[in-house]
N, C-alpha and C positions, 0 to 999 in steps of 0.2 A: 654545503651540508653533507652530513659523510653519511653511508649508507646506512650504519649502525644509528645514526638520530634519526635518520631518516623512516626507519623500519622500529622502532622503541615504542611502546605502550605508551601515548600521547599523555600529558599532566597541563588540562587545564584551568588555567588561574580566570581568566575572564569572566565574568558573572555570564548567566545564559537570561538570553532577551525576548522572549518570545514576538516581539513586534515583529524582530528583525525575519523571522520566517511569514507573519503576515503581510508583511510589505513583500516580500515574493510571491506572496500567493494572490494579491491584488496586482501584479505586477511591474511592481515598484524595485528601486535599489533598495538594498538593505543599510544599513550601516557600516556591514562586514558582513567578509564572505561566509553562508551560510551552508550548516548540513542539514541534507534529509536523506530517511532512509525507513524505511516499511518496517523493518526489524534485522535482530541482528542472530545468534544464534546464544546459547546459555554457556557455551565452553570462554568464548570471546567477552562475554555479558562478564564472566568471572574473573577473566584474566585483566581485564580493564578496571573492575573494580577494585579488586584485592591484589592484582599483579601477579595473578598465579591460576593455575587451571581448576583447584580444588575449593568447590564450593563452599561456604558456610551453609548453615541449617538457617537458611533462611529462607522468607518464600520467593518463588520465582520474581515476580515482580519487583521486589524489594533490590533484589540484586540487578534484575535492570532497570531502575530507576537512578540507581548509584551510578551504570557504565555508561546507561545515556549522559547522568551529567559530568561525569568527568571525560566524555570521546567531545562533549562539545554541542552537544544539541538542546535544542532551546525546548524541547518537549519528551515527550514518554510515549509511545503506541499502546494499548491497552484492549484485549478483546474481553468485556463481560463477558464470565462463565453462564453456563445455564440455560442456554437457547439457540438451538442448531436444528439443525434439518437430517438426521439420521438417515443413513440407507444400507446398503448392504455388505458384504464385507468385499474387501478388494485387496490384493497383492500389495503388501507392504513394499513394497519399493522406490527408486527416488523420481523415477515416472509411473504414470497408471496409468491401467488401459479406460478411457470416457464411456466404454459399455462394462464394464463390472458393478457391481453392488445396486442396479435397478431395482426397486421395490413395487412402482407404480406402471399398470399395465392396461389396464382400464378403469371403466368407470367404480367397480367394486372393490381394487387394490386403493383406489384414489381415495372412496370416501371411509374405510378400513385404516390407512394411514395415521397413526396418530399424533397430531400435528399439535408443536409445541407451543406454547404463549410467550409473547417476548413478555408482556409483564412479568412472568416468573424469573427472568433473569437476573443473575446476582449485579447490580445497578451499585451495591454499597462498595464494591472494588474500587470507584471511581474515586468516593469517599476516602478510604484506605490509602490510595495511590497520592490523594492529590494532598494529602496530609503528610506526607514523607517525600514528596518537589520537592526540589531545592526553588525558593524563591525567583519566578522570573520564567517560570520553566510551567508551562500547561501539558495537557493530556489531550491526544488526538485518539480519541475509540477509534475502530473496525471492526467489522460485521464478522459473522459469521459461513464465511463464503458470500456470492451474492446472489442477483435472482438466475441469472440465468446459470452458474455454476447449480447452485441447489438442483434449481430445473434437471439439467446434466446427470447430477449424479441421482437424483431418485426415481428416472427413467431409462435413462441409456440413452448413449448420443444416435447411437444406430435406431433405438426404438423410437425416440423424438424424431426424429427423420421420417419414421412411417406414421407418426400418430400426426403429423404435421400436413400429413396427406390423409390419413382415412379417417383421424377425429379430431378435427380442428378444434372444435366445442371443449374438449376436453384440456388438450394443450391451454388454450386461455385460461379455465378454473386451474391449473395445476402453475401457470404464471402469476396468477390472479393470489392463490393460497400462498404461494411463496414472496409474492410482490407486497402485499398486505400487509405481512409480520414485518417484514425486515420494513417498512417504512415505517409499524410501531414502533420497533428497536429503536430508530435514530430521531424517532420522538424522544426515546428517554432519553440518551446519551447526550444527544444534541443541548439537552436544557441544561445540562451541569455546569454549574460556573467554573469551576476548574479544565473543563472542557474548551480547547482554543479552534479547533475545527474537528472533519470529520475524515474518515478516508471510505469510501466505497469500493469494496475490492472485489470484480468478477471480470474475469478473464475472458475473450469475448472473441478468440479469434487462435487460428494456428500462423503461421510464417508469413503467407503467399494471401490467405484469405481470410474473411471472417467463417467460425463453425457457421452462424446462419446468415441466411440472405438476410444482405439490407432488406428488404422489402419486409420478410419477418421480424427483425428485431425493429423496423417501425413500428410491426402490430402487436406482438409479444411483449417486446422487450422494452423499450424506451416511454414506454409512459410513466412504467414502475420506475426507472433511473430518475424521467423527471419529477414524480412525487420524491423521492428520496430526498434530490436537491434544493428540493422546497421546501419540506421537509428541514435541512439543515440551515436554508437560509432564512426560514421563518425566525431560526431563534439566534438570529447573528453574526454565523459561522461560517465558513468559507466551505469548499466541497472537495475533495482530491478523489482522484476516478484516478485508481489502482486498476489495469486493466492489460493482460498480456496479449501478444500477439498484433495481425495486422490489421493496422486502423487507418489505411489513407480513403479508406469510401466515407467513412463515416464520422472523420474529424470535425467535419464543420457542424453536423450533430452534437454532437459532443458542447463545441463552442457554444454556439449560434443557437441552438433549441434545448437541448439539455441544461447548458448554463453551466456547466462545473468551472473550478474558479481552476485549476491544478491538472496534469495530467501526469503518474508516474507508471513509468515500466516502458525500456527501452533496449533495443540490442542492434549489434551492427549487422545482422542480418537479414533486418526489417529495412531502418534506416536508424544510422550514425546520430545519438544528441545532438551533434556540433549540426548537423543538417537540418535535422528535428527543430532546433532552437531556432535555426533563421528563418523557418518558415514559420511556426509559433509566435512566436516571440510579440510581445503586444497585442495578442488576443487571448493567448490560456498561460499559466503559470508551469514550467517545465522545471520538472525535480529530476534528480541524479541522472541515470542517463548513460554510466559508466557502465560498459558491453561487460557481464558476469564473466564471460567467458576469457576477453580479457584481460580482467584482474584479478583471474585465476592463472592464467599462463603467460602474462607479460612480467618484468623485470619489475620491481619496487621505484626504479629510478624511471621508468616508463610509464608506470600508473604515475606517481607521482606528476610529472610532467604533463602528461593528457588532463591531469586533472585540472592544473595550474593554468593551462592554456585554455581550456572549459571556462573558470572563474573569469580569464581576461577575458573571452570573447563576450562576458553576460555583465562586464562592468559598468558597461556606461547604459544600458538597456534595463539592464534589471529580470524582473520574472524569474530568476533561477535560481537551484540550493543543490548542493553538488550531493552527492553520493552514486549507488552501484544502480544499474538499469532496471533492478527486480529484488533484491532481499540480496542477506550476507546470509548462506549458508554455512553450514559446516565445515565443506572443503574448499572454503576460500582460504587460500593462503593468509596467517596474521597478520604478516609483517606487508602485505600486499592492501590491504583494511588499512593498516595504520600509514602507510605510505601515502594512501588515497584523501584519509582526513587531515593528514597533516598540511596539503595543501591550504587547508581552508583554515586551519587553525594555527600556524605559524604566523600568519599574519594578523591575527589577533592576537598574539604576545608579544610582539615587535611593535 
């Protein structure tokens, strides 16, 4: 394969199967090799759809609906508008600092807050979306940040730190208002037939550690993760726990008590997929995995190949669907994106 097909805006013919990502996510072989991917960004969303960086006037969704299914994926990400956790303003940048934008500081910031209803959410997107799939192809919702992100940002990581010591009482109602809503939300989303699972996305840790002690997110954090996933499995749906940073204390949580059927977001600085997977592997479902960093500054012929050798290692085992460790940004290189699906999707045209 020469570098130029190799690196080409992918044109796929294959119908998209949505089983074939279920059977990964129960951790099964697929049919063929599968993608996944959290999202992707709207320059990329454009140039895969129409072959060019210059959008139509059409609505966002619409346009990535069309580049999910022609890059190859058997589904859509979708976050209903309309219900989020507001807080304060913070440094537009491509990191922020976890103490900017606090709003809640004690008990009279808390009950002063005003705290949105997931019923008011626009739920009819779902509707919209799942009317212009292409046949074959479901909708996986995501939250609105998750509980403990919210938590984060409408206190301050620094101030959560001391209120975790001088008002415990507090901290619980302010997990509690936040854990509540979002286990409404994926009441709704979860019931939509066109809905094929869910994803939970909150970030739960830096490199080396989790932000909080095991011990806290036993008392905080994890009842609300596992109403969520009960929550999703009540109405037939699998679970995907989106979650960055280091998770070696609290995997078998995760597995074992939590119950999530999926685990995405991955880098080589934590621990490597290919590592990741043989310890995984037959107890949680392992999505993408491919280090951002990477397949931002490795060679096309090199993602390519990491990729290809990814898909062999999860052939005869199953459980896995290849894509990038955490989302397709902006500054991922194109031709770097298209180098990395076409592993998985050359051999669905062959």
């Amino acid at each position: 394969m020469t570098v130029s097909s190799l690196t080409a805006i992918p044109d796929v013919h294959a119908a998209p199967n949505f089983d074939n990502l279920l059977k990964v996510l129960r951790g099964e072989r697929p049919s063929r090799p599968t993608l996944f991917e959290f999202f992707l960004n709207i320059e990329l969303e454009t140039k895969i759809a129409f072959g060019h960086a210059d959008p139509p006037d059409w609505p966002a969704h619409l346009i990535r609906a069309a580049a999910f299914r022609k890059a190859g994926y058997d589904y859509l990400t979708v976050l209903p508008p309309g219900f989020a956790f507001p807080a304060g303003a913070r440094h537009q940048e491509k990191s922020i600092s976890l103490n900017e934008g606090g709003v809640i500081s004690d008990w009279d910031s808390f009950h002063a807050y005003p705290w949105q209803d997931p019923d008011d959410a626009d739920y009819a997107v779902l509707d919209e979306v799942g009317n212009e799939l292409a046949d074959g192809m479901m909708i996986i919702p995501w939250g609105p940040g998750g509980v403990e992100e919210n938590v984060i940002s409408l206190v301050g990581y620094e101030n959560l730190c001391f209120l975790l010591a001088d008002e415990p009482e507090l901290v619980t109602a302010i997990f509690e208002a936040v854990g509540s809503r979002l286990v409404r939300f994926y009441e709704h989303v979860a019931a939509h037939p066109r809905v094929g699972a869910c994803i939970s996305n909150d970030d739960w840790g830096f490199k080396t550690q989790t932000l909080l002690s095991v011990a806290q997110m036993r008392e905080y954090l994890f009842p609300w993760h596992q109403r969520i996933v009960e929550t999703i499995h009540a109405a037939g749906k699998p679970a995907i726990l989106h979650s960055c940073g280091y998770y070696g204390e609290i995997i078998d949580t995760v597995i074992d008590e939590l119950r999530y059927d999926a685990r995405h977001s991955y880098e080589d600085g934590i621990q490597p997929v290919e590592a990741a997977y043989d310890e995984l592997k037959g107890r949680i479902a392992v999505l993408g995995g491919l280090d951002l960093d990477f397949v931002c500054r490795a060679a096309p012929e090199e993602v390519y190949a990491r990729a290809k050798a990814m898909l062999r290692r999860a052939e005869t085992d199953g459980g896995y669907a290849l894509g990038t460790g955490n989302s397709v940004p902006e500054y991922v290189p194109h031709e770097n994106y298209f180098a990395m699906i076409r592993a998985a999707t050359d051999e669905r045209e062959g």
